[in-house]
Backbone as CSV, one residue per row, in Angstrom:
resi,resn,N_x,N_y,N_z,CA_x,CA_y,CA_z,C_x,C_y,C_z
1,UNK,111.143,273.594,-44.583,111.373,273.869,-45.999,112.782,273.478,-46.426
2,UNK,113.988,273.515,-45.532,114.661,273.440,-46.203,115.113,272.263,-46.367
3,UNK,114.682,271.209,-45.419,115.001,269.469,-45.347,114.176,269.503,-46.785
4,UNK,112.789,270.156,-47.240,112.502,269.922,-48.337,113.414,269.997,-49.611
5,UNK,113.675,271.258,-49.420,114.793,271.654,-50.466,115.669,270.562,-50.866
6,UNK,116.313,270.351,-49.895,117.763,269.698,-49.792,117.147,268.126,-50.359
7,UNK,115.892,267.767,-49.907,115.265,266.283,-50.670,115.259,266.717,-52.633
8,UNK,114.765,267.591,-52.653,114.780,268.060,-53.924,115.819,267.938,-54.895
9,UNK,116.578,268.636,-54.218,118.668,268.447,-54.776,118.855,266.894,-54.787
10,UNK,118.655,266.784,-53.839,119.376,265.117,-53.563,118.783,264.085,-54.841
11,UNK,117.541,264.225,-55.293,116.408,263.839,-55.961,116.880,263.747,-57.138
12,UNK,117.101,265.064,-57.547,117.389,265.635,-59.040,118.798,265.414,-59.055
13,UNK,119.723,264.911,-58.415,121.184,264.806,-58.233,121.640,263.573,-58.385
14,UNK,120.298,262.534,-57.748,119.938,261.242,-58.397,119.385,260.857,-59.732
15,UNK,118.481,261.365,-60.012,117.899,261.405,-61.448,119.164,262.209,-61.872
16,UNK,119.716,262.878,-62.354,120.516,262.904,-62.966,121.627,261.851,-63.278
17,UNK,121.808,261.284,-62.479,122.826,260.216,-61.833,122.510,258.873,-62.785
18,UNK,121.317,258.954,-62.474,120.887,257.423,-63.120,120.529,257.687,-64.398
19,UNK,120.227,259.444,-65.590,120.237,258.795,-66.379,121.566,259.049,-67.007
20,UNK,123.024,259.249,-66.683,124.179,259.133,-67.127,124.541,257.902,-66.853
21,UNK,124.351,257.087,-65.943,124.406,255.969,-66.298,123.817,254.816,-67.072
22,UNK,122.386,255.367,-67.106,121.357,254.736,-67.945,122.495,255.510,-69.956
23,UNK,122.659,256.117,-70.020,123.348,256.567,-70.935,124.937,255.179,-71.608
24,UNK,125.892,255.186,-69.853,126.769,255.069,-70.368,126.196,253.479,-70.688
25,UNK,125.211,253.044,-70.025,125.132,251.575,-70.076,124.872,251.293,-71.639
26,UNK,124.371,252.126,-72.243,124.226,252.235,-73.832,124.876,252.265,-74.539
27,UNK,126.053,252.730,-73.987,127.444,252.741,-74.640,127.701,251.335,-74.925
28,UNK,127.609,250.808,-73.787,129.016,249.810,-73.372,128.312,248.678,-73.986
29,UNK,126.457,248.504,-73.965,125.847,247.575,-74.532,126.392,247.808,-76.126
30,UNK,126.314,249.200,-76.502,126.910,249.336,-77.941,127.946,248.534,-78.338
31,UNK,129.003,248.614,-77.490,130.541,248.118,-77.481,130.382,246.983,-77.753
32,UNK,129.622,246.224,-76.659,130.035,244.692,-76.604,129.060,244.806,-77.588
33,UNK,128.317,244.787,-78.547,127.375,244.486,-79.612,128.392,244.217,-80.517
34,UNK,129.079,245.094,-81.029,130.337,245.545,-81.958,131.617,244.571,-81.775
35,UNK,131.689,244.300,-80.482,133.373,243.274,-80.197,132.084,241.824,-80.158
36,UNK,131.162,241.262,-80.538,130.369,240.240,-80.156,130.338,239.785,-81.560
37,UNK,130.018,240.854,-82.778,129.845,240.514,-84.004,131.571,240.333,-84.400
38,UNK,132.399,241.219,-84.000,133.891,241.472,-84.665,134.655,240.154,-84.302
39,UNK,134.418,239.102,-82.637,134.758,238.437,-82.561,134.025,236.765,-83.631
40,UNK,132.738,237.013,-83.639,132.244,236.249,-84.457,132.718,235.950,-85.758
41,UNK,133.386,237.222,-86.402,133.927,237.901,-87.891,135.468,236.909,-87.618
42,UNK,136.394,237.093,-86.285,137.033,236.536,-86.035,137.736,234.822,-85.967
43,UNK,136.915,234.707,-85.763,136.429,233.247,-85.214,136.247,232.261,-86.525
44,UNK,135.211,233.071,-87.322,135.056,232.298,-88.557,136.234,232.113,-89.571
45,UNK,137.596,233.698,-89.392,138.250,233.858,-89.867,138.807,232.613,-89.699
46,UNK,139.181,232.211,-88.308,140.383,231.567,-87.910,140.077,230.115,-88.215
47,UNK,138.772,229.961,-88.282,138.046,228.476,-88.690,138.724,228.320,-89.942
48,UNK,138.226,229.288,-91.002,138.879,229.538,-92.676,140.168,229.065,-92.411
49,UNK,141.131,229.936,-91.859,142.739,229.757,-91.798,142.871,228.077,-91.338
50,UNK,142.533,227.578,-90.221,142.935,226.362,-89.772,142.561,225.108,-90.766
51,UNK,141.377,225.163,-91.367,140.687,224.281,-92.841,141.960,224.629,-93.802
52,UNK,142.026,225.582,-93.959,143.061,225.826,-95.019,144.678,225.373,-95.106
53,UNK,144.632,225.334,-93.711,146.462,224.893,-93.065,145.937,223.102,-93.477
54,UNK,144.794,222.937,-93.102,144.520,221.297,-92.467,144.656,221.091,-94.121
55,UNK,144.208,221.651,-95.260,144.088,221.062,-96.718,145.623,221.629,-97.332
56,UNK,146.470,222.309,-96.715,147.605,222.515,-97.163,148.509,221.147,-96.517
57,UNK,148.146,221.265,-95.323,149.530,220.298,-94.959,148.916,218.691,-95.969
58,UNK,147.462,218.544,-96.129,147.546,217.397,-97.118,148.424,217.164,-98.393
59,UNK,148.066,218.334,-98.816,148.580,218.376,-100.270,150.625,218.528,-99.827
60,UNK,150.809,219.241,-98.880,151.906,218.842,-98.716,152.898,217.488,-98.484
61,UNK,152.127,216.718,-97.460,152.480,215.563,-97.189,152.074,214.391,-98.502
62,UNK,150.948,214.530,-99.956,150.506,214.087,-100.737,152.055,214.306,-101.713
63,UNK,152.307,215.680,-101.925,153.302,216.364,-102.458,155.362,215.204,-102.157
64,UNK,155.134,215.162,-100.650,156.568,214.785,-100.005,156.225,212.949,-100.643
65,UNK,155.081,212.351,-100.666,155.141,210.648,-101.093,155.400,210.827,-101.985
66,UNK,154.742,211.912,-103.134,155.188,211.923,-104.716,156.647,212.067,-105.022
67,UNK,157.429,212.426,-104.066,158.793,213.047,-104.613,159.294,211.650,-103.853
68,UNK,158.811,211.190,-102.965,159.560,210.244,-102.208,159.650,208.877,-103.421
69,UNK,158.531,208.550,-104.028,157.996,207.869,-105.347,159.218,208.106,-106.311
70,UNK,158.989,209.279,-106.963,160.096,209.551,-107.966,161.514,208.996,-107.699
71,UNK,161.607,209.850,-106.658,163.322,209.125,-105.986,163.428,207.905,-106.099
72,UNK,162.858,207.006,-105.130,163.083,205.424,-105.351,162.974,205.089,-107.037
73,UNK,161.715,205.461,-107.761,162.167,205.155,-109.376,163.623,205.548,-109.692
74,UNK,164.558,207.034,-109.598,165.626,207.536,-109.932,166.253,205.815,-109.310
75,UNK,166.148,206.023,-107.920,167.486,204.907,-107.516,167.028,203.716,-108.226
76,UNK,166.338,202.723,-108.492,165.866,201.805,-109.148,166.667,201.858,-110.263
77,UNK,166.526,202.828,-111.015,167.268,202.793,-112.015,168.558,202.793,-112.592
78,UNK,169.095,204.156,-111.587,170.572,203.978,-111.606,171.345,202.633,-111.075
79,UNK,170.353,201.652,-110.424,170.437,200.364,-109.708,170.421,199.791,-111.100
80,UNK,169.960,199.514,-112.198,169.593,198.969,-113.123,170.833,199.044,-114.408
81,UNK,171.456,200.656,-114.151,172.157,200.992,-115.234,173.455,200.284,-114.737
């Protein structure tokens, strides 16, 4: 009886066992569900930001020929006067 017993404990000491882990695994599947979408949220962010740098530095460098333009007209002219 008591090797029975003691199978019993051991049993229920296991089942217990597995479903706290069957538990935490729910967690953690939770987690990474949450950091899977947040990095996705991320990602797209940084896509946005880098398009946005890539159409800024155009208009910047579009911006630096225009002034570079003007100038040579200024000197042209004072060349003229």
């Amino acid at each position: 009886m008591e090797v029975l017993e003691r199978l019993e404990i051991g049993i229920r000491a296991l089942l217990e066992r597995h479903e706290l882990l069957r538990e935490e695994n729910r967690r953690l599947a939770d987690g990474i569900s949450v950091l899977t979408r947040e990095k996705r949220i991320l990602e797209k962010e940084n896509r946005d930001l880098h398009e946005s740098l890539a159409r800024q530095e155009v208009l910047r460098i579009e911006a630096l020929r225009r002034i570079d333009v003007l100038l040579r007209k200024i000197q042209d002219y004072e060349k003229v006067e």
